[in-house]
VEXKOL-547323 format. One record per residue: residue in one letter; y, x, z of N, C-alpha, C in turn. Coordinates in steps of 0.001 Angstrom, whole numbers, m for minus. Each point is the difference from the previous one (the first is absolute). Layout:
! VEXKOL-547323
res/nnorth/neast/nup/canorth/caeast/caup/cnorth/ceast/cup
A/Y/X/Z/Y/X/Z/Y/X/Z
...
***
This chain:
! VEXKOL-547323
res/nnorth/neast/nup/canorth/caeast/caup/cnorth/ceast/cup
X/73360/m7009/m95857/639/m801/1051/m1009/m991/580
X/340/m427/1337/m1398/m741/373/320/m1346/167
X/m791/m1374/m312/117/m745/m220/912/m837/1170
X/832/m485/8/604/m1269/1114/m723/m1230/433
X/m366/345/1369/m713/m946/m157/580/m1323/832
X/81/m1343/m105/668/m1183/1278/m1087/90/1140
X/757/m331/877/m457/m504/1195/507/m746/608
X/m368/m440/809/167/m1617/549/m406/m38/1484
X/1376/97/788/m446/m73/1041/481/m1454/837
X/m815/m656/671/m4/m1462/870/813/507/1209
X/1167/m589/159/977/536/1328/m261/m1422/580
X/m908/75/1952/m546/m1136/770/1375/34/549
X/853/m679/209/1602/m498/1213/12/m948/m175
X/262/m665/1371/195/m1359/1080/m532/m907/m942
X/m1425/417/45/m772/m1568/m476/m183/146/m1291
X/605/761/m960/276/m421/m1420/m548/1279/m900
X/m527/m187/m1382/m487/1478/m451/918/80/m1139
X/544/986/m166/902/765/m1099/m596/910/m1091
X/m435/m347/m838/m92/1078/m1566/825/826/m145
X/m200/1418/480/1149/808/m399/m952/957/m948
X/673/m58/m1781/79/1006/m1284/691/1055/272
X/m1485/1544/m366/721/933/m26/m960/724/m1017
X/544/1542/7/m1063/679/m1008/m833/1292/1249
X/m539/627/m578/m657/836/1273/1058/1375/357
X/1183/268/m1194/771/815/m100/959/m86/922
X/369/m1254/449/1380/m900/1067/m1050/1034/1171
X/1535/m210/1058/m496/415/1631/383/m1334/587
X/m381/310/1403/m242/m437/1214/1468/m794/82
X/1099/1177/m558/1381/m536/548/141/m1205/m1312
X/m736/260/m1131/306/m1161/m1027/m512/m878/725
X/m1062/m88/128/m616/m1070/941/366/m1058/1210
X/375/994/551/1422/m946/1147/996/m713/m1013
X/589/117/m1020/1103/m227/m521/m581/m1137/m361
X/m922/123/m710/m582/m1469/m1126/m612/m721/877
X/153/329/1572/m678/m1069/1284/1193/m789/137
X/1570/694/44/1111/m326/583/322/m1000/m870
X/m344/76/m1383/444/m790/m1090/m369/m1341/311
X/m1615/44/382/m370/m1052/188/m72/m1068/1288
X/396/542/1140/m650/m237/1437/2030/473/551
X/644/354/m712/1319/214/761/m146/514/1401
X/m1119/1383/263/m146/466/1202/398/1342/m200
X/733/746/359/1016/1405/m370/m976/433/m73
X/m501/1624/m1117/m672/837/299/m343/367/1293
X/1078/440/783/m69/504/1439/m266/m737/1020
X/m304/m1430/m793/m562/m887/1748/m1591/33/m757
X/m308/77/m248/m1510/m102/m1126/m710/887/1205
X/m1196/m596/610/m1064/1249/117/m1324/m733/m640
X/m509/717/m757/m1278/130/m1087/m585/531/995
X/m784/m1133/488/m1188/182/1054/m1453/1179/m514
X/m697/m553/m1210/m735/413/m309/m60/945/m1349
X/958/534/m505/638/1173/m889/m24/1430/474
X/m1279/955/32/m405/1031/174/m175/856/m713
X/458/1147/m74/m305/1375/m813/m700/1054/1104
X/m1289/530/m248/m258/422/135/m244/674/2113
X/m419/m1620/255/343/m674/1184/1272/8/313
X/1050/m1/m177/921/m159/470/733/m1143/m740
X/1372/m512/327/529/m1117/m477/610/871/m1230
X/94/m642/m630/113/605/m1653/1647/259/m7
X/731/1049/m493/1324/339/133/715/m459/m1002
X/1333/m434/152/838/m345/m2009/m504/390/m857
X/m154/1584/m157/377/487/m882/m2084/78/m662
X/m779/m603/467/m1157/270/m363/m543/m1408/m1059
X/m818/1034/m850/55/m1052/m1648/m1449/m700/312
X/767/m1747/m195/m1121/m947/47/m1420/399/m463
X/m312/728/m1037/m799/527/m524/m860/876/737
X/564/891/814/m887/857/699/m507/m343/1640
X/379/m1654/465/m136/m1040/682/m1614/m783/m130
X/m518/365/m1782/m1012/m643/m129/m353/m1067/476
X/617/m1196/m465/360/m797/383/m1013/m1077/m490
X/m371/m819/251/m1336/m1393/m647/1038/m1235/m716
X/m500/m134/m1079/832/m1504/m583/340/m760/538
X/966/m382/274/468/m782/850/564/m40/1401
X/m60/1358/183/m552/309/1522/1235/m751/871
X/m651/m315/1344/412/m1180/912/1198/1256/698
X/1524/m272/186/599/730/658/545/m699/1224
X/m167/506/1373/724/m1005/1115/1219/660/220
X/755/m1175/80/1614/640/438/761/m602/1056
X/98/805/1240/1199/m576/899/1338/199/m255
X/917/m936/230/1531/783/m116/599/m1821/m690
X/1270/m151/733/842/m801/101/1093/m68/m1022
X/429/m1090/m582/1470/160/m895/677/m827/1329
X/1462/915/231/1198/m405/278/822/m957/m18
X/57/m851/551/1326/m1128/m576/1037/651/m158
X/554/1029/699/1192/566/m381/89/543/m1481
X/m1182/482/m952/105/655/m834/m394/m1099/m1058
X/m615/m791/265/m617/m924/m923/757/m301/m1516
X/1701/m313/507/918/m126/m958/23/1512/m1078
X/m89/846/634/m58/1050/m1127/m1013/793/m184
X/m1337/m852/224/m1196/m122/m675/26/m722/m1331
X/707/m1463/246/m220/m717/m1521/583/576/m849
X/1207/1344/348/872/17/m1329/198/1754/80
X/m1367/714/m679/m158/1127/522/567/413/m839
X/833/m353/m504/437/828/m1037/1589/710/470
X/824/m265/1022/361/199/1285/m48/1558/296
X/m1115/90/187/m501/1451/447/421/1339/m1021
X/512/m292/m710/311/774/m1503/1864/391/747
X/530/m1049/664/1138/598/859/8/1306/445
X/m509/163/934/317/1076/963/m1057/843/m552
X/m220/424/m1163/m924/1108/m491/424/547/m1275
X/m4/1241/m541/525/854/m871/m886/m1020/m969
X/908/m597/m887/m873/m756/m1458/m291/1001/m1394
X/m23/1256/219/m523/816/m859/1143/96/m1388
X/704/91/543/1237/39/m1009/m559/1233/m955
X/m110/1145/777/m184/1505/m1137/m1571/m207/m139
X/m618/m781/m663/m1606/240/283/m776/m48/m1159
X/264/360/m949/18/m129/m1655/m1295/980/m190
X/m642/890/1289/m484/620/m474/m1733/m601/921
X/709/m563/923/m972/m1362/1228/m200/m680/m860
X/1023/m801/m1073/m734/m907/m537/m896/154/m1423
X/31/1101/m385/m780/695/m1196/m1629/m249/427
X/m190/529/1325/m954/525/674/m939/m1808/697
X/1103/m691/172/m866/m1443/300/m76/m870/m1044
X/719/266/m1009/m593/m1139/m1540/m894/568/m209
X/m653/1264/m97/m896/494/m760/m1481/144/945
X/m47/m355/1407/m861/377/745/m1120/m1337/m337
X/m1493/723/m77/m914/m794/m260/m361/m1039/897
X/m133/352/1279/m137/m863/1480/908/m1474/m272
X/1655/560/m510/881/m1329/m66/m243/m928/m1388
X/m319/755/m817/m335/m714/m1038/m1222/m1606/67
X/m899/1357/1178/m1324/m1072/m51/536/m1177/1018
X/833/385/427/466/m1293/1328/947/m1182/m1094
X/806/723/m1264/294/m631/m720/m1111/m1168/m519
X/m722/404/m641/m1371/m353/m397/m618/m956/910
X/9/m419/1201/m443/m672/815/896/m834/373
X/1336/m75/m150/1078/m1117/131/m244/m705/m1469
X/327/351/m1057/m589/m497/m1392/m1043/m570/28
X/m1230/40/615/m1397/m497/397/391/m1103/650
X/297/334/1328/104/m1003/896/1187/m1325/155
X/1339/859/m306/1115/m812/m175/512/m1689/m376
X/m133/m525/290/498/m1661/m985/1128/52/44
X/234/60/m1288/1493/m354/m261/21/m1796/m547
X/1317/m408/1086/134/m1587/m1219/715/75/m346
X/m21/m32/m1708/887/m493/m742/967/m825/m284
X/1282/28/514/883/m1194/m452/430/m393/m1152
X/214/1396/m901/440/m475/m1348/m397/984/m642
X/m486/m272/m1298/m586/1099/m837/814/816/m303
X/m718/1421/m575/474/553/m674/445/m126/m1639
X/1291/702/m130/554/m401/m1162/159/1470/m1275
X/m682/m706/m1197/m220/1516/m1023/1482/960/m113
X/m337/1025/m55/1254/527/m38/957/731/966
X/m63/m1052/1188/607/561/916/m430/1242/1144
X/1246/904/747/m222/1039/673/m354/m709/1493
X/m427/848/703/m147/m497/1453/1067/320/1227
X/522/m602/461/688/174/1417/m585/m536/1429
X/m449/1395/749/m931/m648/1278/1114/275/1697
X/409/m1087/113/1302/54/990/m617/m68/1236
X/447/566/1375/38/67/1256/932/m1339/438
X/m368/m183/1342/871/m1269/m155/643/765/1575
X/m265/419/1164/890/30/1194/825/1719/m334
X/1351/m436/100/1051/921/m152/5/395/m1048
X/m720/m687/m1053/325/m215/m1525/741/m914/m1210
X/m578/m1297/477/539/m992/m274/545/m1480/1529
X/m478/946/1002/594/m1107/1069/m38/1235/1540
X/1299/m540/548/m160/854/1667/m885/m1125/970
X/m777/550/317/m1154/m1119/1208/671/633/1100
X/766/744/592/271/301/1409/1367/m331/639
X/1104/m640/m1023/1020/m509/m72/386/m1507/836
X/911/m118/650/m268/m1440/816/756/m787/m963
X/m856/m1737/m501/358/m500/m701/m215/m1232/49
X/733/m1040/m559/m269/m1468/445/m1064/m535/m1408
X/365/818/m877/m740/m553/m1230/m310/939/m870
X/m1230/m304/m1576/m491/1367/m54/874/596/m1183
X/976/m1005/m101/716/443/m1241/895/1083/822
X/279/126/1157/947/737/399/m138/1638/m225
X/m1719/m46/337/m757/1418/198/m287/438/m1839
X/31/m653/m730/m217/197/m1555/711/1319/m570
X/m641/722/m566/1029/1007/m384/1019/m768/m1601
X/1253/760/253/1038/m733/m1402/m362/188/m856
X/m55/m1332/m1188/m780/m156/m1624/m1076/260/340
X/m1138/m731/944/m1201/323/m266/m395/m950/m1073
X/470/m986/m391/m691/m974/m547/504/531/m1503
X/1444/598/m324/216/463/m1321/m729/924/m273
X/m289/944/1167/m972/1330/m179/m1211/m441/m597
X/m649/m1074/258/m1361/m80/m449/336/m645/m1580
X/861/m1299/167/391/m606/m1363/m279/1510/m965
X/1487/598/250/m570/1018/m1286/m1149/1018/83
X/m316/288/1211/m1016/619/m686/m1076/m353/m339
X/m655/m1583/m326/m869/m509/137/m13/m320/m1755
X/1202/497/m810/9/m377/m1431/m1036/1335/m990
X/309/871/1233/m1173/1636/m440/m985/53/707
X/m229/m197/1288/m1377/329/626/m516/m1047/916
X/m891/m216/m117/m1209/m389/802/760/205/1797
X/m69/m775/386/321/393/2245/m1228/m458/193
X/6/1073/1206/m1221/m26/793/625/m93/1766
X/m624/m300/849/736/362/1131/m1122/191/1217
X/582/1321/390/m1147/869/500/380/205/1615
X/m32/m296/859/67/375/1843/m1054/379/465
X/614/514/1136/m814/803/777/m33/m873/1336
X/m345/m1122/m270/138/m1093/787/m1574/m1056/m517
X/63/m1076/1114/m1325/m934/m158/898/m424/m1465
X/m1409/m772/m2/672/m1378/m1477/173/m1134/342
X/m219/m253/1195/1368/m1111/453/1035/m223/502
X/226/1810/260/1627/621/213/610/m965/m1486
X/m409/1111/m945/305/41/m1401/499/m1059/m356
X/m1309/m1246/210/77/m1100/m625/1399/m845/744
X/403/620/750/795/m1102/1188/1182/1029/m699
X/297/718/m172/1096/582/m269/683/m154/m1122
X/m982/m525/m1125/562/46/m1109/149/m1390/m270
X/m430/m678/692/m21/m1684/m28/1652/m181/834
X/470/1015/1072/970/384/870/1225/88/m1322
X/m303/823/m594/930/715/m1047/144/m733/m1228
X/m680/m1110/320/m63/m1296/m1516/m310/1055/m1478
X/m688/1225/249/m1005/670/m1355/m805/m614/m163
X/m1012/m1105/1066/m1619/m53/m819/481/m1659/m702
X/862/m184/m46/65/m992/m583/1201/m474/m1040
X/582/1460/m754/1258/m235/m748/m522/141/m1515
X/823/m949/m649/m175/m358/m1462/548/884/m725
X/332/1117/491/1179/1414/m827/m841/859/m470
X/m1309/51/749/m1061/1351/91/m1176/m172/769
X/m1047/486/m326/m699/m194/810/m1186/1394/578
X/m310/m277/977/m815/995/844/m1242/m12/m548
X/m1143/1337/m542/m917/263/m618/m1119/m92/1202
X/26/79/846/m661/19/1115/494/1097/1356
X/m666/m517/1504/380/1098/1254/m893/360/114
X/19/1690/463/m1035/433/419/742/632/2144
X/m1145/309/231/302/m379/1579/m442/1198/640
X/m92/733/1381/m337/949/267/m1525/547/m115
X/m309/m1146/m214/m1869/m52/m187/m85/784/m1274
X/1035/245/m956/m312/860/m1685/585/1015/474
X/119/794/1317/571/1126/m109/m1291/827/321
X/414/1460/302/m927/725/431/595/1147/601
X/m1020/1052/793/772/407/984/m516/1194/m569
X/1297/1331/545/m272/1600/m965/436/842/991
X/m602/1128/31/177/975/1648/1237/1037/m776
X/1225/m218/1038/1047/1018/m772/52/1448/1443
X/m523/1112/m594/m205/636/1278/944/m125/1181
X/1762/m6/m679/1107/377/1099/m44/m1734/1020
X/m1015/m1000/m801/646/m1347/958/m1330/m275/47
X/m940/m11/m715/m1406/m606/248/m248/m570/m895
X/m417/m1793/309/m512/m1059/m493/1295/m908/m197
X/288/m479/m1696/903/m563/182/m18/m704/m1039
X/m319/m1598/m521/m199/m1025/m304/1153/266/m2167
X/m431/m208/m867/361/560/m1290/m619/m1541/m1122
X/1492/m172/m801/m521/m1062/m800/m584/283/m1506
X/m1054/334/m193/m526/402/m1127/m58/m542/m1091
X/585/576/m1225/465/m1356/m1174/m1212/m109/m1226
X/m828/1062/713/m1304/m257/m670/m831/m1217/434
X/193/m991/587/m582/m1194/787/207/m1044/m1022
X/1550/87/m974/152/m384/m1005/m57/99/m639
X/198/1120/m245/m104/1019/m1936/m1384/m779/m434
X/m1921/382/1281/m635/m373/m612/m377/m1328/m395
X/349/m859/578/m427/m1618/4/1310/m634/m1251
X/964/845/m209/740/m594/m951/790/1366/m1228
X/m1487/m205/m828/107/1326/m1031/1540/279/m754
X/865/m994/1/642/100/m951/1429/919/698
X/m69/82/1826/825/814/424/m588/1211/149
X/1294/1139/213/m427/1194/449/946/819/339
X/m37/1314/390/1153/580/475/1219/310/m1636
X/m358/m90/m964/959/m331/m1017/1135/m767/109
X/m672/m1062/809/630/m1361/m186/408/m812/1719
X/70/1032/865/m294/m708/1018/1259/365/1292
X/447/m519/285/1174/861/1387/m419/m885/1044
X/566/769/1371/m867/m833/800/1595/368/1174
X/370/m1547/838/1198/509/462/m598/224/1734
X/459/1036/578/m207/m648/1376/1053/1182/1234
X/354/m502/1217/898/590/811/m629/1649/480
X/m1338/m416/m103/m518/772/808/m941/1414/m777
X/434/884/m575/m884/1539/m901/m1369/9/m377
X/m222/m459/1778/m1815/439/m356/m479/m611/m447
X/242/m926/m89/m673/m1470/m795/m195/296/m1376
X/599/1247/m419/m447/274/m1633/m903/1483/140
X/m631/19/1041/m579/1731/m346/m1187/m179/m287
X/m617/m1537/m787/m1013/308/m839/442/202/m1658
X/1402/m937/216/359/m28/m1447/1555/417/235
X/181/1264/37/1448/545/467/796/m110/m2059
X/m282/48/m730/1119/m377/m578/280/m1370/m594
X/m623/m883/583/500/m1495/69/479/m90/251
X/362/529/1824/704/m1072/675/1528/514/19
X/464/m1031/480/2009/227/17/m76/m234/1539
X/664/708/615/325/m287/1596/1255/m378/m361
X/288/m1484/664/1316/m708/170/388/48/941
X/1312/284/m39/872/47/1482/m233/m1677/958
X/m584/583/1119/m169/m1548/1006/1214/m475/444
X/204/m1278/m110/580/m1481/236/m520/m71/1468
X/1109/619/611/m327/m463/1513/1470/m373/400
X/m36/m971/1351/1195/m90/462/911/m800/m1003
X/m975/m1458/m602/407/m1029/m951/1318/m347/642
X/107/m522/1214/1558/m15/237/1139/261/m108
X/m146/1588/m15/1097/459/m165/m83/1181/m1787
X/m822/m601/m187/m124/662/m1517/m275/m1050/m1449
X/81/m1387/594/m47/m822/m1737/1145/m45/m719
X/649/471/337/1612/m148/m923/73/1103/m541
X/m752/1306/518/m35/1377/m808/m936/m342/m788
X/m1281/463/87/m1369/m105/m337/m9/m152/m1486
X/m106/888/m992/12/m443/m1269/m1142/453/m652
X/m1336/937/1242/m817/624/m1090/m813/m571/m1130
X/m252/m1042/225/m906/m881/m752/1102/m263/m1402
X/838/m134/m280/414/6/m1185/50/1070/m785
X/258/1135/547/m3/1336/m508/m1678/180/m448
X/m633/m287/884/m1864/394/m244/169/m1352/m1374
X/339/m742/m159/m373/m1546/m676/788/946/m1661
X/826/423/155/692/1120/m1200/m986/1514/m428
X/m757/64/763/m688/1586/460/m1229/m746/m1005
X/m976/m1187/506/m995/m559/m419/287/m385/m1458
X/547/m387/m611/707/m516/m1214/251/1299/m980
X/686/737/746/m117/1853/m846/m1089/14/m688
X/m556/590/1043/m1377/730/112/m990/m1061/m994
X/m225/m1228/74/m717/m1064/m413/243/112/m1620
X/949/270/m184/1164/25/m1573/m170/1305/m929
X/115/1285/550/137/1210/41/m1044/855/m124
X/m1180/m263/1058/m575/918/278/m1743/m374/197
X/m716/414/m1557/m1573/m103/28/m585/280/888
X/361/1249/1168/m882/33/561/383/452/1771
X/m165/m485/410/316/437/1765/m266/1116/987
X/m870/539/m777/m180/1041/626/436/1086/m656
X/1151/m189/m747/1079/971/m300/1055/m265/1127
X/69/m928/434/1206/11/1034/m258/485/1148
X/1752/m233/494/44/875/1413/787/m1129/733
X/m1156/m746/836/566/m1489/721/1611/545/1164
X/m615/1188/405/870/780/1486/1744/m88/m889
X/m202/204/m1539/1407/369/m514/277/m1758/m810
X/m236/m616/677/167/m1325/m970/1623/m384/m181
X/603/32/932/1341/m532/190/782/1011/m1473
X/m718/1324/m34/867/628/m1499/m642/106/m895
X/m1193/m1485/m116/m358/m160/m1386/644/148/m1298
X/136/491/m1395/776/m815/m1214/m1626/244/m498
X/m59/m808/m905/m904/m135/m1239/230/772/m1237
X/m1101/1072/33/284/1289/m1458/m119/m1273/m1181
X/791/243/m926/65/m263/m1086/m1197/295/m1205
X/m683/m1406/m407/m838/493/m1092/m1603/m84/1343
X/140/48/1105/m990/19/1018/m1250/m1065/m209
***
């Protein structure tokens, strides 16, 4: 197999230079993506002035690598972000709506935990990443790494206050599960979304439980799914390595949205989204049922990757387990 190698390309737009991390294996179309991440300019308004293959302007689908590219190399880019779109730029996680979330893909996601290219991009968030610590880790305990929009709160809901948008028992939800595992809280959002939200939701500051640290869209990484492309994946190896004592044994990871686990597809639990807080807090009971689900499993069951998150609701605990 041939070695992976990084590259590093300098994206020049309006005045300002951008570090965009890749490996030589990523294309052209990864490339736009991890521009958009940074510069909020759509793939499709992007023109890469000076990005040539073989005189011509270099196409998606052509691998950084065969670009021969110089360290660092200087990239110029024209192309505009939208005010109209701007709002669902910050909260791309959005975009997971109106797109097939890979419900049957068991055999997609076999094929992207195990791919060397994503691994090494793993490897370079672990490198590069800062995580701050709010509260240590504690011996013993399992890990829970939560999504926070249409997980634990509706952001698109009209509301006078943020308790309104809260999903029901969030605060019991964490109480108990915070007596077995470790929380983490993971978006696909800036970290001063995050930080404002959970300060919103009176979490970063409750005496019941406490938050292990956020990680922010900057710890994600991006994985080419042929039927959709390029599409942004929260990798729980970002944690596993910087904090030895978790692992997929020990680890569930909640979030609204599928793909978000197709580096680590039997972690994650897709939770039914909390939308339409208005007319749904008087129903809304999932979080107690998951807060009963976490407590099982925590009690019951050595190891996690015997389970089947998709069948959780008809958990029982084998006897003697």
């Amino acid at each position: 197999m041939n070695e992976i190698k990084e590259v590093v390309v300098v994206v020049k737009w309006s005045g300002k230079e951008y570090p965009v991390d890749l490996t030589d294996q990523d294309t052209v179309e990864v490339l736009r993506h991890e521009i958009f991440r940074k510069t909020q300019v759509r793939p499709e308004r992007q023109k890469l002035l000076n990005l040539k293959y073989k005189g011509k302007t270099a196409a998606d689908n052509v691998k950084i690598g065969a670009l021969e590219l110089k360290s660092n190399f200087k990239l110029m880019m024209v192309g505009s972000k939208e005010a109209d779109i701007e709002d669902a730029c910050r909260l791309p996680e959005d975009v997971g709506e109106v797109v097939d979330d890979f419900d049957d893909a068991e055999e997609r996601e076999e094929s992207v935990e195990n791919s060397a290219v994503y691994l090494a991009k793993v490897q370079r968030r672990v490198r590069d990443y800062k995580i701050n610590e709010l509260a240590p880790p504690r011996e013993g305990k399992k890990l829970l790494v939560l999504d926070i929009d249409y997980t634990l709160f509706d952001h698109r809901s009209p509301a006078e206050t943020g308790s309104q948008l809260m999903r029901p028992f969030l605060h019991t939800f964490l109480e108990s599960a915070y007596v077995d595992y470790d929380i983490v809280i993971w978006s696909a959002t800036s970290m001063r979304w995050i930080e404002e939200k959970m300060r919103l939701l009176g979490v970063s500051n409750n005496d019941t439980y406490k938050i292990m640290f956020y990680l922010d869209s900057n710890a994600m990484i991006s994985v080419h799914v042929q039927e959709r492309g390029v599409v942004d994946v929260k990798p729980l190896g970002v944690i596993w390595a910087l904090y030895k004592q978790y692992n997929s044994s020990n680890t569930i990871m909640f979030d609204d949205i599928r793909r978000n686990f197709l580096m680590n597809p039997k972690s994650g639990l897709k939770i039914r989204p909390f939308r339409q807080a208005h007319l749904n807090r008087a129903t809304d009971t999932e979080l107690l049922k998951l807060a009963e689900y976490l407590r099982k499993i925590a009690l019951h069951c050595k190891d996690f990757n015997l389970l089947n998150h998709r069948k959780w609701e008809s958990y029982h605990p084998k006897k003697n387990s």
